[in-house]
C-alpha positions as CSV (number, residue, x, y, z in Angstrom):
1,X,3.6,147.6,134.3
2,X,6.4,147.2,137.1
3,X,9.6,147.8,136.3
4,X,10.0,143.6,137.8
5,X,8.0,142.7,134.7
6,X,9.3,145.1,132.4
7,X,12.7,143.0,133.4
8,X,11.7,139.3,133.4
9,X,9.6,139.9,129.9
10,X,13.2,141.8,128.8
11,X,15.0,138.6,129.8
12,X,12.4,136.4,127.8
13,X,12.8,138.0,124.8
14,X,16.5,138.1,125.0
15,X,16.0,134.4,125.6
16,X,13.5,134.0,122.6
17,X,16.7,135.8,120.1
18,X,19.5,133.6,121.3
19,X,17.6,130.9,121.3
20,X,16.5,131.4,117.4
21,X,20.3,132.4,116.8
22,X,21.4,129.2,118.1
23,X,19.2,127.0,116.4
24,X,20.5,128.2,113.0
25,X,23.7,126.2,113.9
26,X,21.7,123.0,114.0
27,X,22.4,121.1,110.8
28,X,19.7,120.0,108.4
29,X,20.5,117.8,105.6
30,X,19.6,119.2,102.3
31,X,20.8,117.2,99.6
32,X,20.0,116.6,95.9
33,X,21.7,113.5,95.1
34,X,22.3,112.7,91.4
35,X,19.5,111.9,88.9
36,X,19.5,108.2,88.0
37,X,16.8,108.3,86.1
38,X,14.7,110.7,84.1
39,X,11.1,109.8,83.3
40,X,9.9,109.6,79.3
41,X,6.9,111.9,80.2
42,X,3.9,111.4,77.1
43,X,4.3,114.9,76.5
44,X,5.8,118.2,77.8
45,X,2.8,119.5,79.3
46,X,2.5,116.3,81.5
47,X,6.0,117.0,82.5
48,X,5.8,120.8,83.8
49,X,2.8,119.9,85.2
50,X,4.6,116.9,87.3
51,X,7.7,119.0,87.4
52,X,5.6,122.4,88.8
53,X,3.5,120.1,91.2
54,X,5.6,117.3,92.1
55,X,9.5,117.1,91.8
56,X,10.3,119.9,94.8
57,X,9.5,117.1,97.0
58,X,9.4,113.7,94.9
59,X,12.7,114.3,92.6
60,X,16.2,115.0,93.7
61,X,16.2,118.0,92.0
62,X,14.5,120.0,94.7
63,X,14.9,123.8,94.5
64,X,15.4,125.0,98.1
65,X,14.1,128.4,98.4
66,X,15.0,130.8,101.0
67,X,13.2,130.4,103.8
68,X,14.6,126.7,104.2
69,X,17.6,127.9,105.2
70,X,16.2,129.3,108.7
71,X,15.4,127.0,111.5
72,X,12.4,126.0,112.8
73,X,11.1,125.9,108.8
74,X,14.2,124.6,107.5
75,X,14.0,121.5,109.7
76,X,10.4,121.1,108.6
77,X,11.3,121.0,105.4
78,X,13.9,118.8,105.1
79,X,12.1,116.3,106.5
80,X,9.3,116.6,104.3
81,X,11.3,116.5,101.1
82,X,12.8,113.4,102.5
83,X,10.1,111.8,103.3
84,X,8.7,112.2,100.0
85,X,11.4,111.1,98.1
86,X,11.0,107.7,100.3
87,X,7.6,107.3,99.2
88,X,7.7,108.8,95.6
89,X,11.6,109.2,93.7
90,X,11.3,110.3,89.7
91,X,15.0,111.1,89.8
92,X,15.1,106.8,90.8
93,X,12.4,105.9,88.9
94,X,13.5,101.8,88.5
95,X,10.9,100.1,89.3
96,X,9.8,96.4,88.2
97,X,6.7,97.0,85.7
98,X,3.9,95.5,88.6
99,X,5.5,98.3,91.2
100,X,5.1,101.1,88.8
101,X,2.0,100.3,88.2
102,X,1.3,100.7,92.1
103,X,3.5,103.8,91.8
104,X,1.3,105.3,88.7
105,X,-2.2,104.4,90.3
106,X,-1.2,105.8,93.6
107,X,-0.1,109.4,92.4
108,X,-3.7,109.4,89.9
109,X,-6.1,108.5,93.2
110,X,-3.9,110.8,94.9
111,X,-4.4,113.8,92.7
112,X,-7.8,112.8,91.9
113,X,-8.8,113.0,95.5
114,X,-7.0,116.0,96.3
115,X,-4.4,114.7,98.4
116,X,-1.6,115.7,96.1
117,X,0.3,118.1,95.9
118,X,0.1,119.2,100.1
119,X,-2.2,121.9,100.9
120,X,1.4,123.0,103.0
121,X,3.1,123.1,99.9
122,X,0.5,124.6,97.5
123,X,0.0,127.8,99.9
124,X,4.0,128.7,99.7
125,X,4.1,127.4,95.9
126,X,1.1,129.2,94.1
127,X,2.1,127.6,91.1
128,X,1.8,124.3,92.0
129,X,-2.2,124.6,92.8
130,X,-3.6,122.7,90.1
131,X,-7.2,123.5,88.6
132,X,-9.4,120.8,88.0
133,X,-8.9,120.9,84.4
134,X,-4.6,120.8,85.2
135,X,-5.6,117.7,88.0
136,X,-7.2,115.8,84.6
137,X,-4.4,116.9,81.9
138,X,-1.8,115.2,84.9
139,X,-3.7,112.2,85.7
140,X,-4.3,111.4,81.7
141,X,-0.2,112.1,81.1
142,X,0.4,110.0,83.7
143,X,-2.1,107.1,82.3
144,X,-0.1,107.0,79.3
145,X,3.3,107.7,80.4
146,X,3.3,104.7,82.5
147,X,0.4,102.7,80.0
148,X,-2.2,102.1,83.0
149,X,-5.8,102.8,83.7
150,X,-6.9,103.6,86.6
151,X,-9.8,102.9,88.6
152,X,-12.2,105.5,88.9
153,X,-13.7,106.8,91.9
154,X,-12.1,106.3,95.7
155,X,-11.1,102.7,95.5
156,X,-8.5,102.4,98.2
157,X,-7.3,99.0,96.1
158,X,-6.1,100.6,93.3
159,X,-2.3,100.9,93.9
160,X,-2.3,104.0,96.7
161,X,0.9,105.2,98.5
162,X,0.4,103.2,102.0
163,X,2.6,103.7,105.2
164,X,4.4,99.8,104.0
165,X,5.0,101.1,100.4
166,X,8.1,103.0,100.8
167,X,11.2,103.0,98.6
168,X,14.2,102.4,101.3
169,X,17.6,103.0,99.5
């Protein structure tokens, strides 16, 4: 290699550094406002199952580990948490009885079909990859915390998290 390249791939990475260095100025909201609410979960094993797989991103009692405190992930992060707590909030679970019902069918066809919790957050959060029998125990806890019945199978209709259904503070 010429020392010509040997110096512009110098300069690049020196680039590359100060560029991560000054990124980690850039501020990221990370909050955990207060807990309005708690839910009356059926039973303690619905709630550490709901708790394990759920509230780091639906509760405002997130636990920020350590890694989102370093930009580019921290940034990622923050978003996701925010966005959702707009879709999904247990820490402001207020909700007239026909919305909870929405709210309740939408996490069950969620789970059910596998879209909950985030294949991005189960490979950081061993824990909160939930076994088929765990995905059942959840759905059933949340059937009788909230007294519905959902609809089996993939009906769309049945009360699932859409793009209009957000909860704007």
């Amino acid at each position: 290699m010429t020392e010509r390249k040997k110096n512009i791939i110098k300069w690049i990475l020196i680039g590359i550094v100060i560029l991560i260095v000054v990124i980690q100025f850039v501020p990221v909201k990370k909050d955990d406002p207060p807990v309005a609410t708690h839910i009356k979960w059926d039973s303690p094993r619905t709630e550490a199952l709901a708790r394990g797989a759920c509230y780091d991103c639906h509760s405002n009692e997130t636990q920020w580990p350590y890694y989102s405190h370093i930009a580019p992930v921290s940034w990622f992060l923050s978003d996701h948490v925010h966005e959702g707590r707009r879709h999904l909030n247990f820490s402001q679970w207020n909700y007239p009885r026909d919305r909870e019902i929405k709210k309740a069918r939408g996490m069950i066809r969620q789970i059910r079909e596998g879209e909950m919790p985030l294949d991005s957050y189960t490979w950081m959060h061993p824990p909160a990859r939930l076994t088929d029998q765990q995905k059942q125990e959840l759905i059933a806890g949340i059937e009788k915390t909230f007294n519905v019945t959902a609809p089996t199978g993939k009906d769309k209709s049945s009360g699932g998290e859409h793009e209009e259904d957000h909860d704007e503070k």
